[in-house]
BAGU-79752 format. One record per residue (C-alpha): residue number from 1; residue in three letters; chain; x, y, z. Coordinates in Angstrom, 2 decimals. Layout:
NODE  NUM  ala  A  X  Y  Z
...
//
This chain:
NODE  1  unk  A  107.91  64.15  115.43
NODE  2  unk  A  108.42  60.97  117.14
NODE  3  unk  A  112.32  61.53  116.55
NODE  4  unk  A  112.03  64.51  118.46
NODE  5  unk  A  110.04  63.06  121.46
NODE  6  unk  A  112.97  60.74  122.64
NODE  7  unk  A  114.98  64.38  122.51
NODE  8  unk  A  115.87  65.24  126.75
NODE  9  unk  A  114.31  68.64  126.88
NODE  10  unk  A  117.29  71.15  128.45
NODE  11  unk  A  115.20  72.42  131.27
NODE  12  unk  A  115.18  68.81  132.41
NODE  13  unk  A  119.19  68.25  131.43
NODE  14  unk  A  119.14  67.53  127.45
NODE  15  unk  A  120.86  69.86  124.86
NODE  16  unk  A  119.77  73.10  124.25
NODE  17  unk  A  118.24  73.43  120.53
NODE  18  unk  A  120.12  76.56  120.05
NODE  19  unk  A  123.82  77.89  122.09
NODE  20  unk  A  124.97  80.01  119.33
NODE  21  unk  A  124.43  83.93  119.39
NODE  22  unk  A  121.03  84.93  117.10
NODE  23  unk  A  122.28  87.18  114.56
NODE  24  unk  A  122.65  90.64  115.19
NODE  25  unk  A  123.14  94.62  113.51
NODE  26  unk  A  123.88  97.71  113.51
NODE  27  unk  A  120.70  100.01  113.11
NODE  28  unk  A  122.18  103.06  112.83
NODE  29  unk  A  125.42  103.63  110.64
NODE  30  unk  A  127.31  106.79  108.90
NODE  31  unk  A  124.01  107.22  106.69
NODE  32  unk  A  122.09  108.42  109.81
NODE  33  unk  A  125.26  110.47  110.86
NODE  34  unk  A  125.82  112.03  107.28
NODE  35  unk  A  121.66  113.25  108.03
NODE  36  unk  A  122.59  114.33  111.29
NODE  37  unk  A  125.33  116.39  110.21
NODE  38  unk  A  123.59  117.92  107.59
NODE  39  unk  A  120.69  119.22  109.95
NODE  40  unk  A  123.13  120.66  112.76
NODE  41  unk  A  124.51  122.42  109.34
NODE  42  unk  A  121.11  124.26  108.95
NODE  43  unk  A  121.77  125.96  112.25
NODE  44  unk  A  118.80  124.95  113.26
NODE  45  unk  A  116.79  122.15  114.82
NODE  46  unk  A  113.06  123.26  114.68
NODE  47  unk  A  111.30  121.70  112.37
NODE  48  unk  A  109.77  124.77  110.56
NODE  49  unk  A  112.67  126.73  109.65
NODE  50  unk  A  114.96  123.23  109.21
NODE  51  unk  A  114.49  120.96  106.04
NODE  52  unk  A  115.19  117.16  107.49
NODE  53  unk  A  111.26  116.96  109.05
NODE  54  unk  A  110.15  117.99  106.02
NODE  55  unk  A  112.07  115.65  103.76
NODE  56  unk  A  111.36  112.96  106.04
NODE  57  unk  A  107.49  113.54  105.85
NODE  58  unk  A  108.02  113.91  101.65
NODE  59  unk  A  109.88  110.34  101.55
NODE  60  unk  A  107.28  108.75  103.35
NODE  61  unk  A  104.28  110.28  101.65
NODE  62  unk  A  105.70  109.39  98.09
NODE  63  unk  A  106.35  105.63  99.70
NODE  64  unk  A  102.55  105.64  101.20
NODE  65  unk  A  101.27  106.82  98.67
NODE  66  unk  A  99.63  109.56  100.22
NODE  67  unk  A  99.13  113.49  100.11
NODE  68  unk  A  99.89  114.74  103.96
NODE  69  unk  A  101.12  113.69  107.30
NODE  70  unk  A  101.87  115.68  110.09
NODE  71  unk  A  105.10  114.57  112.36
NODE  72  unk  A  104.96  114.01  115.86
NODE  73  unk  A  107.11  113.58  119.16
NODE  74  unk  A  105.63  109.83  119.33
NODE  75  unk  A  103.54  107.31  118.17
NODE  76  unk  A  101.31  108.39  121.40
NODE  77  unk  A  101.50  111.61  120.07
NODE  78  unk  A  100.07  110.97  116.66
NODE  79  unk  A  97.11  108.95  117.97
NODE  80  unk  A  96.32  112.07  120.45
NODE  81  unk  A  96.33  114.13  117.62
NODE  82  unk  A  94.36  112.13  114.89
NODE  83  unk  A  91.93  112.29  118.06
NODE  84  unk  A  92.22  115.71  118.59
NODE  85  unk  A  92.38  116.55  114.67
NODE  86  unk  A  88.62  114.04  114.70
NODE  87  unk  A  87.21  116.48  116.92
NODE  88  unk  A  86.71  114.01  119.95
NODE  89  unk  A  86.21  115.93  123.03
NODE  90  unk  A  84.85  115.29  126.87
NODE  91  unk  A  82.34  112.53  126.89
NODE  92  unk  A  82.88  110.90  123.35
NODE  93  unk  A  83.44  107.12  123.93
NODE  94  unk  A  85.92  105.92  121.58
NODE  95  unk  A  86.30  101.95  120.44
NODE  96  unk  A  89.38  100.15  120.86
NODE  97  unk  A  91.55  97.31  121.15
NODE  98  unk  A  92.21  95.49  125.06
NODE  99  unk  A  95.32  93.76  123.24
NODE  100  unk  A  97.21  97.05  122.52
NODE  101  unk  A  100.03  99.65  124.79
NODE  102  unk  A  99.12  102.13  126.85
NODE  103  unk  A  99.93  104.68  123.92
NODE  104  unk  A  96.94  103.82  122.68
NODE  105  unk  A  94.28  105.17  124.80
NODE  106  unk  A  96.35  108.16  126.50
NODE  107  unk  A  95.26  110.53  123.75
NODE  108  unk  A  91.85  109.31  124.54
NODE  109  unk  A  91.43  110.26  128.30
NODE  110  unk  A  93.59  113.54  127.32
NODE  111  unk  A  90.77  114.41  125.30
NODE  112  unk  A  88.25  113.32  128.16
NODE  113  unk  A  86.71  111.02  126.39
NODE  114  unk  A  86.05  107.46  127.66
NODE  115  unk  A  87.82  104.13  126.02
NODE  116  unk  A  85.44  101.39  124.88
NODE  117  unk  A  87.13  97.91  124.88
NODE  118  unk  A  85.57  95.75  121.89
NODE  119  unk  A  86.67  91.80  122.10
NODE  120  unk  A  89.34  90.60  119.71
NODE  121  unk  A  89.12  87.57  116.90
NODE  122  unk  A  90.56  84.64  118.33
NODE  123  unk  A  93.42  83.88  115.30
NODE  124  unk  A  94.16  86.98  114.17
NODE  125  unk  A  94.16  89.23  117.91
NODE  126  unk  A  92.66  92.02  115.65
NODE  127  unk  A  89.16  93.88  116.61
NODE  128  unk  A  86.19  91.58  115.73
NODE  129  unk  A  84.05  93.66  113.59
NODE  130  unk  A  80.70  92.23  115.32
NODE  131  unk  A  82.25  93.27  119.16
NODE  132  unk  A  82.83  96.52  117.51
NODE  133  unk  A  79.27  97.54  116.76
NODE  134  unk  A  77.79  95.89  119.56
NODE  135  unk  A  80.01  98.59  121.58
NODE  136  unk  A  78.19  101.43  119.91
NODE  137  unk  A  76.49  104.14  121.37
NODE  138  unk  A  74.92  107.55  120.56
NODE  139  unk  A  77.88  108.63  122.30
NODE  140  unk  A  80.38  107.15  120.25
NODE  141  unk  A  82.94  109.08  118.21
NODE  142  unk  A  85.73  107.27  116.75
NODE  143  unk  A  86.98  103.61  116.31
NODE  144  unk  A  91.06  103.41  116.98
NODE  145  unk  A  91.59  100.27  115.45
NODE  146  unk  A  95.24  98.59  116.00
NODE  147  unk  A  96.89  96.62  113.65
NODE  148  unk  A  99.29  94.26  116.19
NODE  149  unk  A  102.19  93.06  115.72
NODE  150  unk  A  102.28  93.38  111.73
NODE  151  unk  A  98.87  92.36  111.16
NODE  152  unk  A  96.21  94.26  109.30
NODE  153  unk  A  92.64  94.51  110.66
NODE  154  unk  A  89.17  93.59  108.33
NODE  155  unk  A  89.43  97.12  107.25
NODE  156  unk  A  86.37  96.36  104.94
NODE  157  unk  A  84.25  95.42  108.00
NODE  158  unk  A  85.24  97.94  109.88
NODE  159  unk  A  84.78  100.99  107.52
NODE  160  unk  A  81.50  100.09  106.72
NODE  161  unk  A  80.89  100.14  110.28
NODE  162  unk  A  82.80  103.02  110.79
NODE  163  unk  A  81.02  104.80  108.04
NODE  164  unk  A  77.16  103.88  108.94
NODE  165  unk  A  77.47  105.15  111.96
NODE  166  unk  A  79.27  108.16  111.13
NODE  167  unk  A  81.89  107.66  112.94
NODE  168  unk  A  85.98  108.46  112.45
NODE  169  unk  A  88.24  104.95  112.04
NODE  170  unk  A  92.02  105.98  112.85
NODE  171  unk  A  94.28  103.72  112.76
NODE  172  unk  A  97.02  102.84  114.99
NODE  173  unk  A  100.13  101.47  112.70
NODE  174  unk  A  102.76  101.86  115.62
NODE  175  unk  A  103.48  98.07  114.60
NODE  176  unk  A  102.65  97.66  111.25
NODE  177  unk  A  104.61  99.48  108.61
NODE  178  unk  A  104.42  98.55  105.00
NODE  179  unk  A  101.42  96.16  106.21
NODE  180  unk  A  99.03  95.44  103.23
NODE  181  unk  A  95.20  95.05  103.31
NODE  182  unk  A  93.92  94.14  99.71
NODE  183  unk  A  96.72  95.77  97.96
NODE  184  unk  A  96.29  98.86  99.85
NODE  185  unk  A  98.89  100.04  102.87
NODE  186  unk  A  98.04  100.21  106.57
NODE  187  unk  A  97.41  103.81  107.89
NODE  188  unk  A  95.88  104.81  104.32
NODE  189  unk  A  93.01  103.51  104.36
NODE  190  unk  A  91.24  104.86  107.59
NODE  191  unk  A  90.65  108.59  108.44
NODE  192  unk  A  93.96  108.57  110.02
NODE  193  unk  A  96.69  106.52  110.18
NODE  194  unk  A  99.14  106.51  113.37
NODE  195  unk  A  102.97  105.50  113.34
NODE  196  unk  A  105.88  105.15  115.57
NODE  197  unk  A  109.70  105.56  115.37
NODE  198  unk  A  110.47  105.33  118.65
NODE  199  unk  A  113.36  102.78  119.39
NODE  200  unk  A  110.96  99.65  119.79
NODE  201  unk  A  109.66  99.98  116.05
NODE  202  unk  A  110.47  98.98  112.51
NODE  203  unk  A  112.50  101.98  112.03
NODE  204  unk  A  113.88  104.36  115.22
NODE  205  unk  A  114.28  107.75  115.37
NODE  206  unk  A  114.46  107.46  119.47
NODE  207  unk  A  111.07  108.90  119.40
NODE  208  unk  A  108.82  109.84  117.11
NODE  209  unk  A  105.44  109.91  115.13
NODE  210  unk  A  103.46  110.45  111.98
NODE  211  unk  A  100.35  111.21  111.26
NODE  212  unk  A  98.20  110.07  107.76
NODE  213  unk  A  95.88  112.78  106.97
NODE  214  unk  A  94.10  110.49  104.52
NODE  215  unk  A  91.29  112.55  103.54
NODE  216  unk  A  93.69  114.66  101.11
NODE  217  unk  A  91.60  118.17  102.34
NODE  218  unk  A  93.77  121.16  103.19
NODE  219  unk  A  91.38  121.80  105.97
NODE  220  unk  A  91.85  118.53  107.37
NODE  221  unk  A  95.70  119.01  106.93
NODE  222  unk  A  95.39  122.67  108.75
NODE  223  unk  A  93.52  121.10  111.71
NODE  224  unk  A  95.87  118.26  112.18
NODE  225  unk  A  99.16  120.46  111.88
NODE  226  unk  A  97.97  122.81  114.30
NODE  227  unk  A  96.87  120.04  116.68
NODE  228  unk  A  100.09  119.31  116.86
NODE  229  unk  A  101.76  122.71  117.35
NODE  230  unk  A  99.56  124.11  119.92
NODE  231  unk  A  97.38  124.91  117.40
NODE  232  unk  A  99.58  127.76  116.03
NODE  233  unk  A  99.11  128.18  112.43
NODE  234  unk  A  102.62  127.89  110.86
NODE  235  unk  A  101.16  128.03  107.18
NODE  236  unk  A  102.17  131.95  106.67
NODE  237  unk  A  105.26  133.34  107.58
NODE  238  unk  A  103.36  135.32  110.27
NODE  239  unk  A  102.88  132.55  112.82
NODE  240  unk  A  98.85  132.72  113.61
NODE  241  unk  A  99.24  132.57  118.00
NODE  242  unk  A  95.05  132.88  118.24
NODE  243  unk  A  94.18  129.62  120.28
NODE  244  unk  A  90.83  129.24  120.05
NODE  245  unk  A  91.04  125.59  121.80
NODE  246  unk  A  93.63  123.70  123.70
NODE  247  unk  A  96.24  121.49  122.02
NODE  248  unk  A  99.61  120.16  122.58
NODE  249  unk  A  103.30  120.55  122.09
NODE  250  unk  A  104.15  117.14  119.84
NODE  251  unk  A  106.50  118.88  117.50
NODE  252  unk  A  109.25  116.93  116.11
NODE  253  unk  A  112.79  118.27  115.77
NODE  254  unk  A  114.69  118.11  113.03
NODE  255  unk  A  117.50  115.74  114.42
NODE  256  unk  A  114.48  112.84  114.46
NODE  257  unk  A  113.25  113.72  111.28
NODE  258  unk  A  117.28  113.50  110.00
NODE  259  unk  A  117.72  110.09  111.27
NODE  260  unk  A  114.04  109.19  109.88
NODE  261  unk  A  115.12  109.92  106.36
NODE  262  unk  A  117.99  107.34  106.76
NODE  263  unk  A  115.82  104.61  108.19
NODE  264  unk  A  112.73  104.71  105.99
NODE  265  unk  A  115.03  103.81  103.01
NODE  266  unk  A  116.19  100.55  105.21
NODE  267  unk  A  112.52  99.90  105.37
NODE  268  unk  A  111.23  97.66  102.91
NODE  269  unk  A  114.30  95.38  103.67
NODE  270  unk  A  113.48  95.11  107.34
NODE  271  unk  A  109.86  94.29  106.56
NODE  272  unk  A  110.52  91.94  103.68
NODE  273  unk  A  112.64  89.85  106.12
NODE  274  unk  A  110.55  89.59  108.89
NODE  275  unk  A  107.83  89.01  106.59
NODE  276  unk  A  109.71  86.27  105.43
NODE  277  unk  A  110.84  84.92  108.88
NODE  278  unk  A  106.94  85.35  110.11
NODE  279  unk  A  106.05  83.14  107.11
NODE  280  unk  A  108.57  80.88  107.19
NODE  281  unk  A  107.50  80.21  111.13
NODE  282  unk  A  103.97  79.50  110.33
NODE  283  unk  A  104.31  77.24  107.89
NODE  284  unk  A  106.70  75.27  109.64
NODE  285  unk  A  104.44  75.17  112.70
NODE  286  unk  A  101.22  74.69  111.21
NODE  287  unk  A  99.49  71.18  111.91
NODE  288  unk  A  101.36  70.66  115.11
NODE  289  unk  A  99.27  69.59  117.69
NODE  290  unk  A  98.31  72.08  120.24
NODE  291  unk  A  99.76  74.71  118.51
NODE  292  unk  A  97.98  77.50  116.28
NODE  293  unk  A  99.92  79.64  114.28
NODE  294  unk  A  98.08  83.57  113.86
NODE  295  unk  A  96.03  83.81  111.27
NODE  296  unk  A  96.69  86.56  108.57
NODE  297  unk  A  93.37  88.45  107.94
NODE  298  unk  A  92.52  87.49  104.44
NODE  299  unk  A  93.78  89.82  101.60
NODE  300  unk  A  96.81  91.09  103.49
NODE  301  unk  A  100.10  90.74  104.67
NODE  302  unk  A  102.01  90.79  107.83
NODE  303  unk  A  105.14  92.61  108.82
NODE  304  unk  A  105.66  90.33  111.97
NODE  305  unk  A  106.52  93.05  114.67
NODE  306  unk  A  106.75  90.19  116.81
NODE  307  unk  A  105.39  86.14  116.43
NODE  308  unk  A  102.70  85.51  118.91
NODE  309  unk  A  101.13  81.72  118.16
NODE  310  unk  A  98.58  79.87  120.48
NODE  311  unk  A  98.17  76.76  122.82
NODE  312  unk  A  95.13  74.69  123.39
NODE  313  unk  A  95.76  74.57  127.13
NODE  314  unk  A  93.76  71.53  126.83
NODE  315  unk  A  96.28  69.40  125.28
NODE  316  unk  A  99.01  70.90  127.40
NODE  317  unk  A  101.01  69.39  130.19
NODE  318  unk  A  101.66  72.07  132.54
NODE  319  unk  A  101.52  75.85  131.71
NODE  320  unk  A  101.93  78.47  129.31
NODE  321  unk  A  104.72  79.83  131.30
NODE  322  unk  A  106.29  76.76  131.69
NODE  323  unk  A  106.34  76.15  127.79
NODE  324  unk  A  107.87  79.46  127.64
NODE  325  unk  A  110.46  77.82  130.83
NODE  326  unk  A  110.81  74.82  128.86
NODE  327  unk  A  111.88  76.91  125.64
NODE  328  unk  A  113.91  79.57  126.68
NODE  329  unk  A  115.77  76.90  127.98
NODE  330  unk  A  116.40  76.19  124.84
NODE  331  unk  A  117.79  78.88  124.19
NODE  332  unk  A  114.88  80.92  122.37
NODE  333  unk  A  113.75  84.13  124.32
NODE  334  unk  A  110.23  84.04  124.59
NODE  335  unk  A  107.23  85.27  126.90
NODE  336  unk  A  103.41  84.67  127.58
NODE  337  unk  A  101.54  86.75  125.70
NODE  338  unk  A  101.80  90.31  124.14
NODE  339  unk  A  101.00  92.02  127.36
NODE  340  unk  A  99.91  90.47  130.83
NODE  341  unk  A  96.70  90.63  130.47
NODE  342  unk  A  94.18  93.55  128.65
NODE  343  unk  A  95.18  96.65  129.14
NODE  344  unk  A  91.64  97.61  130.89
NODE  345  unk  A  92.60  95.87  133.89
NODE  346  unk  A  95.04  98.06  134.51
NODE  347  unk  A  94.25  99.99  137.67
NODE  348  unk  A  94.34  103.42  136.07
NODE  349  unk  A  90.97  102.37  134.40
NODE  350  unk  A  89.53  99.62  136.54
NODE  351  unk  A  89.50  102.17  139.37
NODE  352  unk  A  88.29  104.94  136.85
NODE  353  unk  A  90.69  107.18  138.23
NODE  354  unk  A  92.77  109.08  135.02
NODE  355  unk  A  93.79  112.11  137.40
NODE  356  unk  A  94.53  111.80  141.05
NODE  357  unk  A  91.53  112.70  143.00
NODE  358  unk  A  88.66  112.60  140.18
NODE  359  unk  A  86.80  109.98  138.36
NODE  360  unk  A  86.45  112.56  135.36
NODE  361  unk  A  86.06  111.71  132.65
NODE  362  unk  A  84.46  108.19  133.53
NODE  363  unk  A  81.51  109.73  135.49
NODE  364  unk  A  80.53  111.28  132.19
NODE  365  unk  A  79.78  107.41  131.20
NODE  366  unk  A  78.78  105.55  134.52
NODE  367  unk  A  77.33  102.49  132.99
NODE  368  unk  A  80.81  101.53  131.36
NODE  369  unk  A  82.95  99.44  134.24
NODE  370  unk  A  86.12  97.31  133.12
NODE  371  unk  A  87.30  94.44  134.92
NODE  372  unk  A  88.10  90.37  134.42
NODE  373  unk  A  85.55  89.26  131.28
NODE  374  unk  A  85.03  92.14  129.41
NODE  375  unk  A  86.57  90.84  126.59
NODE  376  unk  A  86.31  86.94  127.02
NODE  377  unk  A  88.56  86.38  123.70
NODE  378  unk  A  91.05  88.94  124.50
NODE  379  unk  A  91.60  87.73  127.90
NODE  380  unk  A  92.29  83.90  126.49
NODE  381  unk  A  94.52  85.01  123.96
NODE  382  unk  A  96.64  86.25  126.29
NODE  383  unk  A  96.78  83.46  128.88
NODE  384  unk  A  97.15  81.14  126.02
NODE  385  unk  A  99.86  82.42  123.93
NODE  386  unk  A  103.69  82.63  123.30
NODE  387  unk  A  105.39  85.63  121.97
NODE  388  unk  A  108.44  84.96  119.74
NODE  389  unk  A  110.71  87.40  119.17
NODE  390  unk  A  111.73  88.27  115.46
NODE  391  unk  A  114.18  90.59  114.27
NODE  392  unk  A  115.24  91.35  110.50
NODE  393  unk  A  118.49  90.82  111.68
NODE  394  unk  A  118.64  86.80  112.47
NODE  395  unk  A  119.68  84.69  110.16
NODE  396  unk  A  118.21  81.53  108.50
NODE  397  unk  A  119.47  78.90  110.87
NODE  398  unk  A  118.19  81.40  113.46
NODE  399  unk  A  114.48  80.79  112.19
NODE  400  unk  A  115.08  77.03  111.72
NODE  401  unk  A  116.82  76.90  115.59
NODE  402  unk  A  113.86  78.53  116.73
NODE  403  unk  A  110.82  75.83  114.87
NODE  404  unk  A  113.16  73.20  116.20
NODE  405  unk  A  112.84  73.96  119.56
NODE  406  unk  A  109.25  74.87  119.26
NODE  407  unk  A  108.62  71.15  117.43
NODE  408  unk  A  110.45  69.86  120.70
NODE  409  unk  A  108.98  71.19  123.69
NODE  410  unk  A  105.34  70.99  122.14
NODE  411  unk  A  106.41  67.46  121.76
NODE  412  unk  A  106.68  66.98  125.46
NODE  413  unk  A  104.63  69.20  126.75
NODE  414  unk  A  101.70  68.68  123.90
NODE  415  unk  A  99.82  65.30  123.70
//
């Protein structure tokens, strides 16, 4: 460390850290186009009379572990239909995250229910359990709990919450495949868990979703299918067309579900490296001063969608942003933060305005307001942290470039 503090830092005219390319790779490669070929061969692309959604859905249930899933046009579509397959409907409040995307509550207002903003542990930026039940009401229907960036929730605490209140837990896995919480995988564990392939994922199909119907009941299957088809019954082949209540079109086709059954077998590669970049970046970083590493809830793993670490503002000369100046100069892309700042201070909800013109379906819950410290811990996460970027496709000497240049702008910007 004290080598590194007579180091110029290159925003002030020293040597970059890093000026060589991070490693890079092709995602998508003839095994994707042999799939594709294969489904425009079908001479079809709907995903009920072709066979690549339906492999797709069999590869990953034998890799979860589990009995059904439903696919979907998007991770925002899956959580809108676990919702919708949960039975939450105008005026239910559902719990969830402030550190999350926008995908996450747009099934909720869709349903006309009202999203309830619980506070966030400070080292792992995962739901605290305690927020969580404070934030209960006799209106409350469901808990979406998100698992960011790669890191599994206390899924003990919050089932046993979710269960003594009676309430549904689904869980939103956009970021966190083959995430482990006590030996068991994220999104099998809840009532339903929630992925995404669109392009900003693990795996990419462009777009896409999938949908954990964990309870293993046909029924429960039935209801979530349909959700997801405009509630058309597909299970005969005389297609059921008796809508008894509104649902969506989420269906995927059948060229997302052929490029999905290339990239779920490059899966466990992608998230055993960036498992082992995310690990190798907190260990090299723990003990600096002014600098806190996330936490990995206890029992489980992480899949490191990206590395978000902390600064104790107090022991920091200058900003947040201009640590990030300081090491993107570098040469390490970074930002503050996951997102700006929680998502319910987005106007959309701090003006309780969903639709233009109405305040539906907030007025249905007038005592619940958002705005600047709702969730104290959320909101200093944010303001206090960098986000890394991590890809399975660096190299070694990428990792190392990056916790050197890290180690030297904490060094003189931390005392």
């Amino acid at each position: 460390m004290s080598e590194t503090k007579r180091e110029k830092l290159a925003i002030d005219g020293g040597t970059p850290v890093k000026t060589t390319p991070f490693g890079t790779g092709k995602r998508f490669g003839e095994e994707e186009l042999e799939q594709l070929r294969e489904a425009l061969d079908q001479n079809t692309l709907f995903y009920h009379f072709g066979g690549k959604v339906r492999q797709f859905l069999g590869d990953f249930n034998a890799m979860y572990g589990v009995k059904r899933s439903v696919a979907t046009s998007s991770g925002t579509a899956a959580i809108h239909v676990a919702l919708g397959a949960a039975g939450v409907t105008a005026g239910d409040e559902v719990i969830t995250s402030p550190i999350t995307d926008q995908g996450t509550v747009i099934g909720i207002l869709y349903q006309n229910a009202i999203p309830v903003f619980a506070d966030v542990l400070p080292d792992t930026y995962n739901l605290d359990p305690a927020s969580v039940e404070a934030k209960i009401t006799p209106r409350t229907k469901a808990i979406v709990v998100v698992h960011l960036a790669g890191n599994p929730c206390d899924m003990d605490a919050l089932m046993s919450i979710a269960r003594r209140h009676n309430l549904k837990l689904i869980e939103d896995c956009a970021q966190s495949y083959l995430t482990t919480y006590k030996g068991r995988l994220i999104g099998t564990i809840g009532d339903y868990g929630c992925f995404s392939t669109n392009d900003f994922k693990h795996i990419s199909t462009g777009d896409g979703g999938i949908v954990t119907v964990n309870s293993g009941n046909d029924e429960d299957y039935a209801v979530t299918h349909a959700f997801a088809d405009k509630n058309y019954q597909r299970f005969t082949n005389a297609v059921q067309r008796e809508i008894h209540h509104l649902a969506p079109n989420y269906r995927m086709t059948e060229l997302q579900g052929a490029v999905g059954i290339a990239q779920l077998r490059k899966l466990p590669w992608i998230c055993a490296k960036r498992t082992e970049y995310g690990n190798r970046l907190t260990e090299a970083l723990a003990g600096l001063p002014g600098l806190v590493p996330p936490k990995v809830t206890e029992g489980g793993t992480s899949t490191y969608w990206f590395y978000l670490f902390r600064l104790e503002p107090s022991r920091l000369s200058g900003t947040v942003d201009e640590f990030c100046a300081a090491l993107q100069a570098e040469g390490i892309p970074c930002s503050r933060g996951y997102i700006p700042q929680p998502i319910y201070m987005q106007s959309m909800l701090r003006n309780r305005e969903a639709y233009p013109g109405t305040h539906y379906p907030f007025e249905l819950s007038p005592e619940i307001a958002y705005g600047e410290g709702l969730c104290p811990v959320a909101e200093e996460v944010l303001r206090t942290s960098v986000r890394l970027t991590i890809s399975e496709f660096y190299t070694g000497d990428d990792i190392e470039a990056m916790i050197e240049a890290v180690r030297k702008v904490a060094a003189s910007r931390i005392g």
